[in-house]
N, C-alpha and C positions, 0 to 999 in steps of 0.2 A: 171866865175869860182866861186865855194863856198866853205864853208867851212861844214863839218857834226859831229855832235859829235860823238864819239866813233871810226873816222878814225881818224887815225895820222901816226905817222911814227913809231912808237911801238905799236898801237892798232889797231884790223881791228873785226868784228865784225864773231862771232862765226860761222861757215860755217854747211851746214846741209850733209845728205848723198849722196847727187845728185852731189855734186863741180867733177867734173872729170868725169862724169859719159854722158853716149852718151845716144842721148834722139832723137827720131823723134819728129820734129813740123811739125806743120798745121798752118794755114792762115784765121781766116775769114770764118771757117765750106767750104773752097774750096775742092776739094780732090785732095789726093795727099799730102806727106810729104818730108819731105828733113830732113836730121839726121845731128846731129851737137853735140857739149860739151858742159857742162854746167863750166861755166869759176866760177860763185860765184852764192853759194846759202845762203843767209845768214839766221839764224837762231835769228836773233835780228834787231834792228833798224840800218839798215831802212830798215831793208827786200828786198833785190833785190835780183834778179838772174837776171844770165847774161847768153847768150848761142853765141858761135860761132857756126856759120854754115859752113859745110864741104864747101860750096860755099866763104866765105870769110866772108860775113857778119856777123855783130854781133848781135845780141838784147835784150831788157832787157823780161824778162817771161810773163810779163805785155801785151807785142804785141804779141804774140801768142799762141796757144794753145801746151801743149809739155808732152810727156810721154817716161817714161826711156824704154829702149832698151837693 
């Protein structure tokens, strides 16, 4: 476990228009998409997004391909 600047227990980093927003992913240019939420889109560092998938799983934007819905 680490630690990131700009997370704390009062700060979290500015979020973009996608946070709550349903999005289909892709895999690896496979076909075929599975739709899911996007949990964090962050708009600063460290830039992640996050996506639950309607299947349970979670992942960060990085492993997949994803476009809003």
């Amino acid at each position: 476990m680490g630690t990131q600047a700009g997370i704390s227990i009062s700060q979290f980093p500015a979020q973009g228009s996608l946070k709550g927003q349903r999005v289909a992913v892709s895999f690896n240019g496979l076909k075929g998409e599975i739709e899911g939420v996007v949990l964090r889109d962050d708009r600063e560092e460290p830039f992640r997004t996050i996506i639950h998938l309607d299947d349970g799983r979670t992942l960060l934007g990085t492993e997949c391909r994803y476009r809003p819905i």
